[in-house]
C-alpha positions as CSV (number, residue, x, y, z in Angstrom):
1,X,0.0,0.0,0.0
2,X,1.2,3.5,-0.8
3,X,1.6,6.7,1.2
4,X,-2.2,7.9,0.0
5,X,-5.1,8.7,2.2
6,X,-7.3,5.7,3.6
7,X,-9.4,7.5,5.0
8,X,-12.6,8.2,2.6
9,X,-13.4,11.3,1.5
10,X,-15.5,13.5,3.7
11,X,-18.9,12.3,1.8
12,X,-18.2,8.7,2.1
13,X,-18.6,9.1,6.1
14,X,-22.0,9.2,6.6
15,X,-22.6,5.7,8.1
16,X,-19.6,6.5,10.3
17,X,-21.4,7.1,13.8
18,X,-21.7,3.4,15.6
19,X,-24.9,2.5,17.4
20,X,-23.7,1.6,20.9
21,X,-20.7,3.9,20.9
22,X,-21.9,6.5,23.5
23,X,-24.2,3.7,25.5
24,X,-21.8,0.8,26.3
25,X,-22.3,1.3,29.9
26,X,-25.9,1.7,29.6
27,X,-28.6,4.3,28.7
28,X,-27.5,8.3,29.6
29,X,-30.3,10.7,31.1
30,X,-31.2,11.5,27.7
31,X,-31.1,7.9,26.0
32,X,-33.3,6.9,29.1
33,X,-36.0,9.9,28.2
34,X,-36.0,9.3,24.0
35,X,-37.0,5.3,25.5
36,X,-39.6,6.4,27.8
37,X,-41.0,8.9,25.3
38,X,-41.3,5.8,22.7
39,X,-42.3,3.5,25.2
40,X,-45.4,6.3,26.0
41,X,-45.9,7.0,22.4
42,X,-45.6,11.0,23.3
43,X,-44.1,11.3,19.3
44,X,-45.9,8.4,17.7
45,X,-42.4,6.3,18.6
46,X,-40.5,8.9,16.5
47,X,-37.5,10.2,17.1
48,X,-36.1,13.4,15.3
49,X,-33.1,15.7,16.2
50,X,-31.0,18.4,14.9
51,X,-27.9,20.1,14.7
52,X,-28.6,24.0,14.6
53,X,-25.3,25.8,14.4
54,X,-25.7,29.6,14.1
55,X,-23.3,30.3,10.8
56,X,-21.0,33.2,12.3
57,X,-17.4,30.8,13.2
58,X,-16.0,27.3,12.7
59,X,-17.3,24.5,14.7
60,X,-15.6,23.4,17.5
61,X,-14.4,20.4,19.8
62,X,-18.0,21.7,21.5
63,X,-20.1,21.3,18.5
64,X,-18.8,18.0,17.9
65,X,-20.2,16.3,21.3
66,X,-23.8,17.8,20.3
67,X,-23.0,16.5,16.5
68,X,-21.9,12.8,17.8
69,X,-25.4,13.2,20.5
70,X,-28.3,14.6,17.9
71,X,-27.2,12.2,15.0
72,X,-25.8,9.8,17.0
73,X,-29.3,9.3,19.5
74,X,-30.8,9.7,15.5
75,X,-29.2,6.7,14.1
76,X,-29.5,4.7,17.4
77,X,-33.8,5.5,17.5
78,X,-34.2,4.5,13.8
79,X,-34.6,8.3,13.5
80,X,-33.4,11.2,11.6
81,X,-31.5,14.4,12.0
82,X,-31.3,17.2,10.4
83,X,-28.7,19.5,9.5
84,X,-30.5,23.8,10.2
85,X,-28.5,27.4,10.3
86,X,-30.0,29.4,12.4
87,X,-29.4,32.1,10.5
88,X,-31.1,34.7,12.5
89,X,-28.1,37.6,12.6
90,X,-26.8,38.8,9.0
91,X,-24.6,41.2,10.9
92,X,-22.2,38.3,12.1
93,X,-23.1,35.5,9.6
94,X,-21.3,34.4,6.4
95,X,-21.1,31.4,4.0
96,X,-17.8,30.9,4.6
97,X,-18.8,29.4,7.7
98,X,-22.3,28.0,6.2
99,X,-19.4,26.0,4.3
100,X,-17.2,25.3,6.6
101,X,-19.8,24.0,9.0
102,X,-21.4,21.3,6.3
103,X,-18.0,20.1,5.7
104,X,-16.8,19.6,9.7
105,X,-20.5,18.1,10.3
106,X,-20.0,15.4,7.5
107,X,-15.7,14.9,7.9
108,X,-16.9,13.7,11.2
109,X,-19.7,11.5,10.7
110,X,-23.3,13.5,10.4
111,X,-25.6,12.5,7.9
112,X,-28.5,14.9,7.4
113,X,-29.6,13.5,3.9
114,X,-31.9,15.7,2.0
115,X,-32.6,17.6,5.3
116,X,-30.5,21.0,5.1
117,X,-32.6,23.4,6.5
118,X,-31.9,27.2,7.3
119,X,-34.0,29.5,9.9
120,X,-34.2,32.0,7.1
121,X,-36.4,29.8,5.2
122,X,-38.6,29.9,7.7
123,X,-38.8,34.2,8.3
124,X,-42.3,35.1,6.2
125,X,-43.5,32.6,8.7
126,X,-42.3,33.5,11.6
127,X,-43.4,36.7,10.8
128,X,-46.9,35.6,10.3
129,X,-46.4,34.3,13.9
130,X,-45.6,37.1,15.2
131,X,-48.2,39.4,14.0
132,X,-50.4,36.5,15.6
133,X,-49.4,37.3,19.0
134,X,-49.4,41.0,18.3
135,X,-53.3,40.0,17.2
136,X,-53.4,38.2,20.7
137,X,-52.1,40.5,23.0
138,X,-49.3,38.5,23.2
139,X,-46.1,40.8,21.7
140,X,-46.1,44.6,21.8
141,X,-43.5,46.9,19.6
142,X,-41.7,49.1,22.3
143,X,-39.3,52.2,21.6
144,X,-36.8,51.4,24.6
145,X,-33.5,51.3,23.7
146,X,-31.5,48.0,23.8
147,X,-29.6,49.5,27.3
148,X,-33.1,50.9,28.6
149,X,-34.5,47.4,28.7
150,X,-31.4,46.1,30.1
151,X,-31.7,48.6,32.8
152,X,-35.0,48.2,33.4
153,X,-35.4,44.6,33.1
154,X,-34.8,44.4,37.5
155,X,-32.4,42.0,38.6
156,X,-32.5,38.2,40.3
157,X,-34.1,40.0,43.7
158,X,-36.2,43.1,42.2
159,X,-38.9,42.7,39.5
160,X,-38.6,44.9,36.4
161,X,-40.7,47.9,35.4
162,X,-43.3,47.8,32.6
163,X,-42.2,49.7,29.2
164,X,-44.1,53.0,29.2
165,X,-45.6,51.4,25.5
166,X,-46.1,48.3,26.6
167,X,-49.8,48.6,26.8
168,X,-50.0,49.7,23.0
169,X,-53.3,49.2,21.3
170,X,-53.2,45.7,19.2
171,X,-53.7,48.4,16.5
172,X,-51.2,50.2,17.0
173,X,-48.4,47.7,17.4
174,X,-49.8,46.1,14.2
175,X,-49.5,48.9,12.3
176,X,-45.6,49.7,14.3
177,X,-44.4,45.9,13.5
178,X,-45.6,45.9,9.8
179,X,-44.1,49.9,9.3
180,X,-40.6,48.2,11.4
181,X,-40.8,46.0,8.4
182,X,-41.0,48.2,5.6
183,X,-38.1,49.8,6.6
184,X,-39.6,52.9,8.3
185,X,-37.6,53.0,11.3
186,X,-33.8,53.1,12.1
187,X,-31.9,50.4,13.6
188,X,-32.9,50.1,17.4
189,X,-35.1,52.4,16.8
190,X,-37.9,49.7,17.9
191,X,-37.9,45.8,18.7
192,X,-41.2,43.4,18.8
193,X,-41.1,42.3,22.5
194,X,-43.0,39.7,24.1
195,X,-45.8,40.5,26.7
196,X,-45.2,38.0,30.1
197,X,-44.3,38.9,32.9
198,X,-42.2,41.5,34.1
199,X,-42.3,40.3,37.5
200,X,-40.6,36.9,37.0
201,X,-38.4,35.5,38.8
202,X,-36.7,34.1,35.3
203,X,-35.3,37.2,33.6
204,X,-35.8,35.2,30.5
205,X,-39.2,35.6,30.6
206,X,-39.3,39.8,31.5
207,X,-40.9,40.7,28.1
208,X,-37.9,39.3,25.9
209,X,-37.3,40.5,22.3
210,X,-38.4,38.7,20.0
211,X,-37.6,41.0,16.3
212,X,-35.1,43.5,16.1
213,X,-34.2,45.8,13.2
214,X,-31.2,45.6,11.3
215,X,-30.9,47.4,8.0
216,X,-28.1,44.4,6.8
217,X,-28.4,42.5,3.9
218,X,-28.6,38.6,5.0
219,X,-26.4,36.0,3.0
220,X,-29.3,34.5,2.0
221,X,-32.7,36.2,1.2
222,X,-30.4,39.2,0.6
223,X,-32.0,42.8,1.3
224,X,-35.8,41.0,1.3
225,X,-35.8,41.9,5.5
226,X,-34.7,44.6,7.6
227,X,-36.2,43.0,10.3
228,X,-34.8,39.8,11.8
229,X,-36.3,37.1,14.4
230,X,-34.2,36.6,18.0
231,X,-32.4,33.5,18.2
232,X,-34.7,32.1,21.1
233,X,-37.9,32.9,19.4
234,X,-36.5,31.6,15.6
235,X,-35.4,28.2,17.2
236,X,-38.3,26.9,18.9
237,X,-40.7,27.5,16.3
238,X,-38.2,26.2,13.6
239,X,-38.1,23.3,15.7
240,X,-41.8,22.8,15.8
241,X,-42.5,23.1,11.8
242,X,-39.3,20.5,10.9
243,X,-41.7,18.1,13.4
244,X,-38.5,17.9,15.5
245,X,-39.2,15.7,18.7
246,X,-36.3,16.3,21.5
247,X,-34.9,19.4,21.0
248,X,-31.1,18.4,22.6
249,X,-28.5,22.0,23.6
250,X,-26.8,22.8,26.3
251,X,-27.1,24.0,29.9
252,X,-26.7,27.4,29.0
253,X,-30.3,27.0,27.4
254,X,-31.8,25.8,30.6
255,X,-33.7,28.8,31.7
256,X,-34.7,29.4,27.9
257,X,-36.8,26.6,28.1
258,X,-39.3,28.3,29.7
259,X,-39.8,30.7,26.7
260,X,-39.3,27.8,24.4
261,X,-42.6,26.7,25.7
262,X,-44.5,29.7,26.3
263,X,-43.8,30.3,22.9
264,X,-45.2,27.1,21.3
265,X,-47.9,26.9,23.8
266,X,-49.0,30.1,23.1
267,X,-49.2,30.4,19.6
268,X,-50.5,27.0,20.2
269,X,-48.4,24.4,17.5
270,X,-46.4,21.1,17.7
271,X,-44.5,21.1,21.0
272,X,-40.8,19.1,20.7
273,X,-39.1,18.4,23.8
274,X,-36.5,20.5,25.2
275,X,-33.4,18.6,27.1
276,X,-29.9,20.5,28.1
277,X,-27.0,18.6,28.9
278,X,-23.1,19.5,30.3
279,X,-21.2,21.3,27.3
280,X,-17.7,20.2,26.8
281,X,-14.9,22.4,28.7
282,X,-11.6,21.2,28.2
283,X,-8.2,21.8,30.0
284,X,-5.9,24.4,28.1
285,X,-8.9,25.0,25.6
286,X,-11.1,28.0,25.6
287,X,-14.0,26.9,23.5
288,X,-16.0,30.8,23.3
289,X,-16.5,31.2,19.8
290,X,-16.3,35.2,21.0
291,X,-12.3,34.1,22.2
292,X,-11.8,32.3,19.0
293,X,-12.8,34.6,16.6
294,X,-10.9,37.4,18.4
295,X,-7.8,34.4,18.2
296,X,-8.2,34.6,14.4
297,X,-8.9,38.7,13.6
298,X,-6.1,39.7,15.8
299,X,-3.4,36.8,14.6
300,X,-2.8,35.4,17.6
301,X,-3.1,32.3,14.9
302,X,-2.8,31.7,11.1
303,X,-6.6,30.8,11.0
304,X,-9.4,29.0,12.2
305,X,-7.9,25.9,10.9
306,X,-4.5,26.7,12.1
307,X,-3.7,23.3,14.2
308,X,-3.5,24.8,17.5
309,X,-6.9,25.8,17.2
310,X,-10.1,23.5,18.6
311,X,-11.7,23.9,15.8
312,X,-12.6,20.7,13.7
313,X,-11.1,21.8,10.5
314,X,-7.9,22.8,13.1
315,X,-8.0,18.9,14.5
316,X,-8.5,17.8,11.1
317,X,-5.3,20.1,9.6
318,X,-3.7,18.5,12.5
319,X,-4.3,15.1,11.4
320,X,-6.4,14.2,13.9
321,X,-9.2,11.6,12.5
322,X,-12.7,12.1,13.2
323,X,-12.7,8.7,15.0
324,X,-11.0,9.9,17.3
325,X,-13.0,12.8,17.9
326,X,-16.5,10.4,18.2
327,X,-14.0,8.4,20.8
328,X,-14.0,10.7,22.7
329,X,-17.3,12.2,22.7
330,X,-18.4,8.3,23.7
331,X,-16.2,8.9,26.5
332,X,-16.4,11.8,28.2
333,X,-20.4,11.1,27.9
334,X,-23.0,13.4,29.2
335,X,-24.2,14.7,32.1
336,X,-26.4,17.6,33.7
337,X,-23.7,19.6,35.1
338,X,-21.1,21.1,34.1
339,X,-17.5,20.1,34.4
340,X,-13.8,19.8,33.1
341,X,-12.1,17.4,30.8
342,X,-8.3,16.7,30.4
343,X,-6.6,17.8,27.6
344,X,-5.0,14.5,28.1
345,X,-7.8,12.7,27.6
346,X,-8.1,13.7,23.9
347,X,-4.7,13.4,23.3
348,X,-5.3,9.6,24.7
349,X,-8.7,8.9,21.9
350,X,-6.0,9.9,19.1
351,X,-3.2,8.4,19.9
352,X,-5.3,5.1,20.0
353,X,-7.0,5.5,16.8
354,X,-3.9,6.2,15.2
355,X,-2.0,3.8,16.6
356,X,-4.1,1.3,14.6
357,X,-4.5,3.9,11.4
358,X,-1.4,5.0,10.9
359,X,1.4,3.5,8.4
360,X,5.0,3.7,10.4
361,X,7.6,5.7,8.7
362,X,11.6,7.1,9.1
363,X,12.4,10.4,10.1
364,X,14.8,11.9,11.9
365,X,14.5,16.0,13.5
366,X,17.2,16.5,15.1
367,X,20.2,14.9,13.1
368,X,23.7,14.3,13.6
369,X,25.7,12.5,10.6
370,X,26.8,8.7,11.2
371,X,29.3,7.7,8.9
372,X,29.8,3.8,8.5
373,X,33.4,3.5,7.8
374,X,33.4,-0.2,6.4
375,X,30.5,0.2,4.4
376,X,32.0,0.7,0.5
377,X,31.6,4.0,-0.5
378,X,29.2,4.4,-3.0
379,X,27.2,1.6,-2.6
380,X,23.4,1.6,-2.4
381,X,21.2,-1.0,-0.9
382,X,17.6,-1.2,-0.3
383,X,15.7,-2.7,2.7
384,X,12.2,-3.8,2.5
385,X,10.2,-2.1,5.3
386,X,6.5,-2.9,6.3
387,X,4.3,0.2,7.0
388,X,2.4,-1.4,9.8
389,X,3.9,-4.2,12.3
390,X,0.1,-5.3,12.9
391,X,-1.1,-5.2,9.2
392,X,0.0,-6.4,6.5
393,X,-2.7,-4.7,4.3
394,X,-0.5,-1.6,4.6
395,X,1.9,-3.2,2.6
396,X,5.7,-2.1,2.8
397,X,8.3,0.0,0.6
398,X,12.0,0.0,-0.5
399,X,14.1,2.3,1.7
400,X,17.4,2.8,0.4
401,X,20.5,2.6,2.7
402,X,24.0,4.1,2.3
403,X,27.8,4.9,3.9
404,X,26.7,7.7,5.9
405,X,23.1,8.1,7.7
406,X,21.4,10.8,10.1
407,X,20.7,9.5,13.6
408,X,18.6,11.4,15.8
409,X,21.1,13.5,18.0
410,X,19.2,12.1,21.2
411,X,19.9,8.9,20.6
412,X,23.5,9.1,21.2
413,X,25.3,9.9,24.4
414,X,29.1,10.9,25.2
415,X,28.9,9.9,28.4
416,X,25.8,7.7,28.6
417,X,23.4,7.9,32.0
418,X,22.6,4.0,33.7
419,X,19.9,2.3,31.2
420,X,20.9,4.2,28.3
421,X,20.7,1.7,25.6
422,X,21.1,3.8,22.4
423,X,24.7,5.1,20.9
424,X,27.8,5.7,22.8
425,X,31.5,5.4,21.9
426,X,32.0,1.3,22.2
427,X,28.4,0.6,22.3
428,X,26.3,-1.5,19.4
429,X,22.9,-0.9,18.3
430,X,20.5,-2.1,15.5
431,X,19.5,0.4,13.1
432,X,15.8,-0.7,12.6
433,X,15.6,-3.2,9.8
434,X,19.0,-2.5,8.5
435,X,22.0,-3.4,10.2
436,X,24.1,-3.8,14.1
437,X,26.4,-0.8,14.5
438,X,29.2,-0.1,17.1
439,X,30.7,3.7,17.8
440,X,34.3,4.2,17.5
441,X,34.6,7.9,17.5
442,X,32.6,11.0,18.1
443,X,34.3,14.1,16.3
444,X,33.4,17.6,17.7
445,X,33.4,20.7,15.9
446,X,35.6,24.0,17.4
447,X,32.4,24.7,20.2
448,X,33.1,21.2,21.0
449,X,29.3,19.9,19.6
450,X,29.2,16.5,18.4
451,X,30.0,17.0,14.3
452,X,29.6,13.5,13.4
453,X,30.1,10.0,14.5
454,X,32.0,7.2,13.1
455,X,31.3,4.0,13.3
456,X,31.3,0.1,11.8
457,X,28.8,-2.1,11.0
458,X,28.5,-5.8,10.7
459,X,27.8,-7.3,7.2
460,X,26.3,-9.9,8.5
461,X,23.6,-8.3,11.0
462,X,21.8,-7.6,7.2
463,X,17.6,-6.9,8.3
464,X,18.9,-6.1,11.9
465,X,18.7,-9.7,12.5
466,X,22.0,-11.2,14.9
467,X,24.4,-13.5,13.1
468,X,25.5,-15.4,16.0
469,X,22.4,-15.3,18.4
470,X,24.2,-12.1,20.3
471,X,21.5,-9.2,22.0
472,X,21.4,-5.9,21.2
473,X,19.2,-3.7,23.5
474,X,18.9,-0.8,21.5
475,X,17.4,-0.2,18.6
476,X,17.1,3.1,16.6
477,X,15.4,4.9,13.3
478,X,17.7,6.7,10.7
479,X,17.8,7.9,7.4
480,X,20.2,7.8,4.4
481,X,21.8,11.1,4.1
482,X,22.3,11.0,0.3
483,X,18.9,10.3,0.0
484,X,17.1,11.8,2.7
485,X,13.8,14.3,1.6
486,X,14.0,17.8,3.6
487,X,11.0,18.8,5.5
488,X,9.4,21.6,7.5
489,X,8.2,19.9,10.5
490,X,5.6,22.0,13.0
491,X,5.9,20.9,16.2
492,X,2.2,21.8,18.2
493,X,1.9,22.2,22.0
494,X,-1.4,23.1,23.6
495,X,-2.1,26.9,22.7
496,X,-2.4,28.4,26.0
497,X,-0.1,27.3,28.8
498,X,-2.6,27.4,31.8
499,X,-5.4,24.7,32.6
500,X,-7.9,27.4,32.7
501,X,-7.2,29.7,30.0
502,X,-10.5,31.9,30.6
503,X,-9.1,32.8,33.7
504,X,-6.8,35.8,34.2
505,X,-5.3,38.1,37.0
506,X,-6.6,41.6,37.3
507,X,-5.9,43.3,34.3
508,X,-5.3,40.5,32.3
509,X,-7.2,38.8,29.5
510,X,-7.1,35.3,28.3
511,X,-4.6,36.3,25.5
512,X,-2.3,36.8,28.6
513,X,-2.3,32.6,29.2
514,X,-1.1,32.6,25.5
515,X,2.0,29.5,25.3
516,X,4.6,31.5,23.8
517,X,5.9,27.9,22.9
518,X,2.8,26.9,21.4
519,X,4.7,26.3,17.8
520,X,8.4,25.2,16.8
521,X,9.4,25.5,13.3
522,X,12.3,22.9,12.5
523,X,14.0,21.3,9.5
524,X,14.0,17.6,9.6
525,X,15.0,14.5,7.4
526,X,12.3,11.9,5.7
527,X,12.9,9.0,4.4
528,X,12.2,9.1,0.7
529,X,9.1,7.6,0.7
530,X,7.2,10.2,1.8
531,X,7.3,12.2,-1.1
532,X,5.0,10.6,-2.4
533,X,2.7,11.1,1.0
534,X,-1.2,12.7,0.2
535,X,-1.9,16.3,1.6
536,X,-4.0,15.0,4.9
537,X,-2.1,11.5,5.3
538,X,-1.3,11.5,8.8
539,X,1.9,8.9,9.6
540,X,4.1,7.6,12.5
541,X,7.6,8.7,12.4
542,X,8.7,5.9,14.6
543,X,9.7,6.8,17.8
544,X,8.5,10.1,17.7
545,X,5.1,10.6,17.1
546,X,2.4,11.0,14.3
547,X,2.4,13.4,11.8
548,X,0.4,15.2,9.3
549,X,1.5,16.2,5.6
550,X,0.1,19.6,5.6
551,X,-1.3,21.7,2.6
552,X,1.2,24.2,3.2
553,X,3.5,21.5,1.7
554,X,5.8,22.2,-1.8
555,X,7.3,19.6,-4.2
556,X,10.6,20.1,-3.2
557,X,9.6,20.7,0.6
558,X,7.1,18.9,2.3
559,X,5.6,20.4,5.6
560,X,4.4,18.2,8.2
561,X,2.2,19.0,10.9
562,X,2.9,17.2,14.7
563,X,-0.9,15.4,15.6
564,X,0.0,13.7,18.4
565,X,3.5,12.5,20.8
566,X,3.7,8.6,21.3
567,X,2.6,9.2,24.9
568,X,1.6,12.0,27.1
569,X,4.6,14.3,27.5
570,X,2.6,17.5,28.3
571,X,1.1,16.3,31.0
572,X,4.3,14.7,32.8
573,X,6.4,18.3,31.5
574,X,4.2,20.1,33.3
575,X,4.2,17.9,36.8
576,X,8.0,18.5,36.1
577,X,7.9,22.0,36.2
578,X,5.7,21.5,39.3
């Protein structure tokens, strides 16, 4: 098998999302309610979710639990799912993201079918709604600015004060709301609120907005409105005409449920079933869309798919696979409350998806020369090397081999510590698949740095394999110098170097927890093979982690992208530093 992708492309992942991944240890809280709702026949035994991503940033690590739960819960109900923007503020939206988003949702396993819906194809009747409960008594336009009603909206102990036009004539707020859409007025000049309860003790419900004008031409229906629908008033009812039946978000959601309902019951149409669970929050991650996008418009990174970003076209520039990704989801699971997860724990998901995926390759990124002085000069030989030592199917390649060779500089010691079983002058090791190898000499250059070493090798170790049944401990990767392919290797830490990046001391912001160490730009030698390596492939370089060929990459100088370390070195560098 060659150096080419085998993962499918991103349409060929729809049937990607197991059935029992997120339930091996039993039903969650929200598994067990879908099963009691069919049991009860509340939704004729149907079972319909969706993913509504408002189209104004990339998706995140976030997005993909509620991705993996509404199509996952879909597929394991015999239900659907659909895919809906809610595209309610043209201000912030754009389809650059409406494009990005459908490509993260289906890279990692969501399959909405024919289902691609969009909020703004539901405006003319939301609006129709809305003139209803003008026609009810239900909505009223008021002329209080958007910091009056904050102001006078009360607070968790005092009630809030009525809106001096709150008690409007049906008449008049008709004839307000339908002159707010012709384009009459300004913007915040007016907003359509609702008429509840002022005296609540859920702020949600104080008279919320429910229209605002914005003279901004949407990415969609283009300058047709001026007026556009608030996201809590858009999403219930958009919910109710796609016949959705558990309405899945997050705890930040939980006291909107109340005007979910009021809504719906109000205006009296289908009623889905609101549930919040825990979003994801994540050691060393901020996961604020707000934080991200102010990552990307002030540079802090190259983009929203720059690597170090938790984005999901970041993970998936980063080589990360989205098995992985539903790996994880399965095992951080849900809950009610909120609470934190490793980094570590992620890192864990890919390093054990890869470890199966992932063909093993040569490189070497911090070189010094080797120079095998009983090897004939000029001589070439190739050694068969399988890609995977678990798989066969991987198939192997030809890696050429030659006097002189790039070790990694690690791997050899002057004076070695106790246990060191690589390199050192008098010592013999097996270069993998290749040959045994003793030190002689280590020559130093004038700052007294190791220039290069010299050493013999036994003709007939040939494979790595012991002529004479002798052991050799230590076994290490190399390169052929004379045939080695330079590389730009990009080695990613965690972007911020705290656990909780969202908090700062006084006077501080996040951008303050910045890792200045967060990238490391190198040069590094690849065995030739890799040339020939698809943009996206992600590999092992053997004994030093998985790596991603990058699109940044050239012909003459591939760029590769560090996914993961071979084990969990942040975690035991920073109980170091500790």
């Amino acid at each position: 098998m060659s150096l080419e992708s085998r993962s499918a492309d991103v349409t060929d992942h729809n049937d990607a999302l197991p059935a029992t991944e997120a339930s091996r240890a039993g039903l969650d809280f929200i598994r067990t309610r879908i099963h009691d709702d069919n049991v009860s026949r509340r939704f004729e035994g149907r079972v319909h979710t969706r993913f509504p991503p408002e189209p104004n940033g990339y998706l995140h690590l976030g997005h993909a639990k509620s991705i993996c739960l509404n199509f996952g819960v879909a597929k394991e109900f015999g239900g659907l799912c659909n895919l809906r923007f809610d595209d309610t503020n043209p201000v912030k939206e754009d389809t650059e993201y409406v494009d990005a988003i459908r490509e993260d949702v289906r890279w990692l396993g969501g399959d909405w079918q024919d289902r691609l819906f969009y909020a703004s194809d539901y405006f003319a009747q939301l609006y129709d709604y809305a003139e209803q409960l003008i026609k009810m008594g239900k909505a009223y336009v008021d002329d209080l600015s958007a910091d009056e009603i904050r102001q006078w909206r009360g607070t968790l102990t005092e009630p809030g004060r009525e809106s001096p036009w709150r008690n409007r004539s049906i008449e008049e707020n008709l004839d307000l709301f339908r002159r707010m859409r012709a384009g009459e007025f300004p913007d915040g000049a007016k907003v359509l609120r609702a008429k509840i309860d002022m005296a609540s003790p859920n702020l949600v419900m104080r008279d919320p907005a429910l229209y605002r004008i914005r003279h901004t031409a949407h990415h969609r229906t283009g300058e047709t409105w001026c007026i556009y629908p608030m996201y809590d008033y858009t999403h219930c009812l958009s919910d109710s005409l796609e016949g959705i039946t558990h309405s899945l978000c997050t705890l930040e959601f939980v006291n909107n449920r109340e005007l979910y309902d009021w809504v719906l019951d109000t205006l009296g149409v289908y009623h889905p079933q609101q549930i919040e669970f825990a979003r994801l929050n994540l050691t060393y991650t901020v996961l604020s869309k707000r934080k991200l996008i102010q990552l990307v418009q002030e540079g802090h990174v190259s983009g929203w798919d720059d690597p170090r970003m938790p984005t999901l076209s970041g993970l998936r520039r980063r080589g990360v696979p989205p098995e992985a990704l539903r790996e994880f989801c399965a095992r951080i699971g849900l809950a009610r409350a909120d609470s934190t997860v490793e980094y570590s724990m992620l890192e864990f998901c890919i390093r054990e998806c890869l470890n199966v995926q992932a063909p093993r390759v040569m490189a070497v990124l911090n070189p010094v020369k080797v120079i095998i002085e009983n090897y004939p000069d000029g001589q070439v030989e190739e050694f068969d090397m399988p890609y995977h030592p678990e798989d066969a199917s991987y198939g192997s390649r030809k890696v050429p081999f030659s006097r002189e060779l790039y070790i990694e500089r690690d791997d050899f010691r002057l004076e070695p510590p106790k246990k060191f079983h690589r390199l050192y002058p008098g010592a013999e090791v097996r270069l993998r698949y290749a040959y045994f190898i003793t030190c002689r000499e280590a020559v130093l250059d004038e700052a007294g740095q190791i220039k290069e070493l010299r050493c013999v090798y036994d003709p007939e170790s040939r494979g790595g394999q012991s002529p004479d049944g002798r052991k050799v401990k230590g076994t290490i990767h190399w390169v052929s110098a004379a045939h080695a392919l330079p590389a730009e290797v990009r080695l990613y830490e965690q972007l911020f170097a705290v656990e909780n990046p969202n908090v700062a001391p006084e006077g501080k912001t996040f951008l303050d927890n910045l890792n200045p160490h967060s990238l490391r730009v190198i040069r590094a030698w690849l065995e030739p093979a890799l040339a020939q390596a698809e943009t996206g492939r992600t590999v092992q370089f053997e004994r030093m982690g998985y790596f991603c060929k990058d699109k940044d990459s050239l012909p003459e100088l591939p760029v590769f992208n560090r996914t993961a370390t071979l084990r969990d070195s942040w975690t035991k560098q920073e109980k170091k530093a500790g």
